[in-house]
PAKE-697462 format. One record per residue (C-alpha): residue in one letter; x, y negated, z. Coordinates in steps of 0.2 Angstrom, whole numbers, padded with zeros to 4 digits, always signed. Layout:
<pts>
AXYZ
...
</pts>
This chain:
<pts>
X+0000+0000+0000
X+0005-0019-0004
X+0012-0027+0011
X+0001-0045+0015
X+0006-0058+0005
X+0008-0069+0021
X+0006-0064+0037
X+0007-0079+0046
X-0008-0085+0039
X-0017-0070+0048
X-0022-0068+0067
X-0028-0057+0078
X-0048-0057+0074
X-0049-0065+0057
X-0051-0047+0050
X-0066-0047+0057
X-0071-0062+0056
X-0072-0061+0037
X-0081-0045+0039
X-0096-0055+0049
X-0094-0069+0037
X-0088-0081+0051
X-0070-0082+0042
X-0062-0101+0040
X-0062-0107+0022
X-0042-0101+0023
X-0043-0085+0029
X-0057-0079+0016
X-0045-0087+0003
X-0031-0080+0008
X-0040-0060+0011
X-0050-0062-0006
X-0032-0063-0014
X-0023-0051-0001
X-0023-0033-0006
X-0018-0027+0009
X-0028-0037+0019
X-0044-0031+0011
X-0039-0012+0014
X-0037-0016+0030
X-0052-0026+0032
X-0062-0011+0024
X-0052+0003+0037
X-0062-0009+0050
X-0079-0009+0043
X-0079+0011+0040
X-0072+0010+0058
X-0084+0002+0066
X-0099+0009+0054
X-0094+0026+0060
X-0096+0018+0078
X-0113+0012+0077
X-0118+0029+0069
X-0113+0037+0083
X-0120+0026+0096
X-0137+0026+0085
X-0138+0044+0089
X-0131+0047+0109
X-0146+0052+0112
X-0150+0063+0096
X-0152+0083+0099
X-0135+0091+0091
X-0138+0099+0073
X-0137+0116+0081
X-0155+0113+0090
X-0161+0104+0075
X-0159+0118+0066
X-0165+0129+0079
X-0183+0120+0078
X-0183+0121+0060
X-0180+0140+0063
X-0192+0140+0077
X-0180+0148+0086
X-0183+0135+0104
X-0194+0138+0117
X-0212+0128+0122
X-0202+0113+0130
X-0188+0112+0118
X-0201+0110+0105
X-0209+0096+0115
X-0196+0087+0117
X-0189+0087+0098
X-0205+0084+0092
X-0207+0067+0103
X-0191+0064+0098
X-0193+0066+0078
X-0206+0056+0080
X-0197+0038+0080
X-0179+0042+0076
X-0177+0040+0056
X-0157+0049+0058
X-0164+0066+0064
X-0180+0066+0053
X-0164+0063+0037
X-0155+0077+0044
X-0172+0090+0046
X-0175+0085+0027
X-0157+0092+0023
X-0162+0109+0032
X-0180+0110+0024
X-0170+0108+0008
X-0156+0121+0007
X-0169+0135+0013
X-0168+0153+0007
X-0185+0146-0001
X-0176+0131-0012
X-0156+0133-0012
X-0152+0136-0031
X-0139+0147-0039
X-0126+0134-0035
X-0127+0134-0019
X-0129+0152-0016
X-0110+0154-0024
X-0103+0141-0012
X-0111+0147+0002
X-0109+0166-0002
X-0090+0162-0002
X-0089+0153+0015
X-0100+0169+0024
X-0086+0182+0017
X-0075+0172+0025
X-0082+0171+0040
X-0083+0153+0042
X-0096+0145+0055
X-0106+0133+0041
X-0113+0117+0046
X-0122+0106+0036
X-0120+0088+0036
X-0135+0077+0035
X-0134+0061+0027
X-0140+0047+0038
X-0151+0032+0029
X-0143+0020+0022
X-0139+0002+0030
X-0138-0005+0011
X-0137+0001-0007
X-0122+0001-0019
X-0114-0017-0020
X-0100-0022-0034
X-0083-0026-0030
X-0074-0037-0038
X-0085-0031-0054
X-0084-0013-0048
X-0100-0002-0043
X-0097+0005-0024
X-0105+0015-0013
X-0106+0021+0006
X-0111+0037+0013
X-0112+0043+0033
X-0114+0059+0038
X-0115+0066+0055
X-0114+0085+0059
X-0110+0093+0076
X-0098+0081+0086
X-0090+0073+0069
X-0094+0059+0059
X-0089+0058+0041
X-0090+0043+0030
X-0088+0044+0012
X-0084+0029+0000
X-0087+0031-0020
X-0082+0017-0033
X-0078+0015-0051
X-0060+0016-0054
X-0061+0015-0074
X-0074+0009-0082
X-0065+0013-0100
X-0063+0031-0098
X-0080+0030-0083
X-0071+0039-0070
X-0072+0035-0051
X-0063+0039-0034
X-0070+0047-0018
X-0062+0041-0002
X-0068+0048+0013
X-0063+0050+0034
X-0068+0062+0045
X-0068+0057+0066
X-0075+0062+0080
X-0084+0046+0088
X-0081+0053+0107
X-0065+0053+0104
X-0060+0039+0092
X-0042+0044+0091
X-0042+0063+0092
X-0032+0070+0078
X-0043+0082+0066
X-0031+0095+0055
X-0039+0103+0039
X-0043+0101+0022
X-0056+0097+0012
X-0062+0104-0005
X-0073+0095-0019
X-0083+0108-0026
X-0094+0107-0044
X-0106+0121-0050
X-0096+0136-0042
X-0077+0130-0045
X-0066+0120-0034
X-0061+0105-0042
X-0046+0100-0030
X-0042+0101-0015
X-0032+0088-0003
X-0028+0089+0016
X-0034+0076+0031
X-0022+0065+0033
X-0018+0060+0052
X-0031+0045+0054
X-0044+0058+0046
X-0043+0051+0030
X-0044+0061+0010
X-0048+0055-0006
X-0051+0060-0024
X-0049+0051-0039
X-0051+0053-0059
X-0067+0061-0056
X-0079+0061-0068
X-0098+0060-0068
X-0109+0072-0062
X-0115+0080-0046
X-0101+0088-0032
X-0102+0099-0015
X-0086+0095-0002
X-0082+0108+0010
X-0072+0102+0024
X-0061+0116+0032
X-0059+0117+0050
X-0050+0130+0056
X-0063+0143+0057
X-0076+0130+0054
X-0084+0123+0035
X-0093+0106+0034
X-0102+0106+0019
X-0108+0088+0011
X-0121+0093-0003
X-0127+0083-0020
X-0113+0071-0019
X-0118+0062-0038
X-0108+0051-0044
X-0113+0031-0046
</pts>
């Protein structure tokens, strides 16, 4: 990455500043034409995203009893108290749509080759859900982009799509994986894109939780992210 182009111009604070629009006329210059200070202000805002995801859902069931009730696998009380619960938090009503739709009933060939693979295995699978979304796709700079947030189990994965050539209409996939309890914990794995039933590429987390793809080309992807003994699957990625 580009060092920035002149650091005492920067404090502590204007970072974020900018991101809440509350930047002096200086600093928004001097980050609008600072490579490096707009990767770091971005770092932030995924940060800081995955943050307010988690503290949106502390007191959300875990996935595991969500998927439990959608089994009706949990007894009279448990049922109660997810159902009271469904009824006003939008996060767990996304992430009960995402079990209703990869049922034996409705998961297509596709899936079943991904999934298959992982059982023989012997993986745990667990399904992300895709939480709503705060806005829809904004352009950069002229460029389309995109954020996703997952939750699954204790992890929180953010994923972040955008144009990279519009000429030859490729795009890149960045994405971090953290656990919001523990902020700084370091997560080891690695993380596959998947189309149809081929892996595409494959690239490990780096040690803040970061991977990314790039050159991709249109269409619709599955990543798998492999931990340890553990698979994290994030289903009909398509791209912008």
């Amino acid at each position: 990455m580009d060092d920035c182009i002149n650091p005492n111009e920067i404090e502590d604070g204007d970072l974020l500043d900018w991101l809440d629009g509350l930047a002096s006329e200086e600093t928004a210059v001097h980050i609008e034409n600072c490579a490096h200070c707009q990767a770091e202000a971005e770092s932030i805002r995924a940060f800081t995203g995955l943050m307010d995801d988690s503290l949106a859902r502390s007191t959300c069931p875990d996935s595991e009893t969500l998927m439990f009730f959608n089994n009706q696998m949990l007894d009279a009380n448990e049922v109660a108290t997810v159902q009271t619960h469904l009824q006003t938090c939008t996060h767990c009503q996304a992430e009960m749509r995402q079990f209703t739709a990869v049922s034996p009933q409705t998961v297509d060939a596709t899936s079943h080759s991904l999934w298959d693979t992982l059982v023989e295995k012997g993986q745990q699978i667990l399904r992300a859900a895709l939480l709503p979304q705060v806005a829809s796709a904004t352009a950069v700079r002229g460029q389309q982009k995109e954020t996703l947030s997952y939750a699954v189990d204790k992890y929180a994965i953010k994923l972040v799509q955008q144009a990279s050539n519009a000429i030859d209409d490729e795009w890149q996939l960045e994405g971090r994986i953290l656990m919001p309890d523990d902020p700084i914990a370091l997560i080891e794995g690695q993380v596959k894109l998947w189309q149809a039933d081929a892996v595409l590429a494959e690239e490990q987390i780096d040690e803040f939780g970061y991977f990314q793809f790039s050159k991709l080309h249109k269409g619709s992807y599955t990543i798998e992210v492999q931990l340890n003994e553990k698979s994290i699957i994030l289903e009909s990625i398509d791209s912008l």
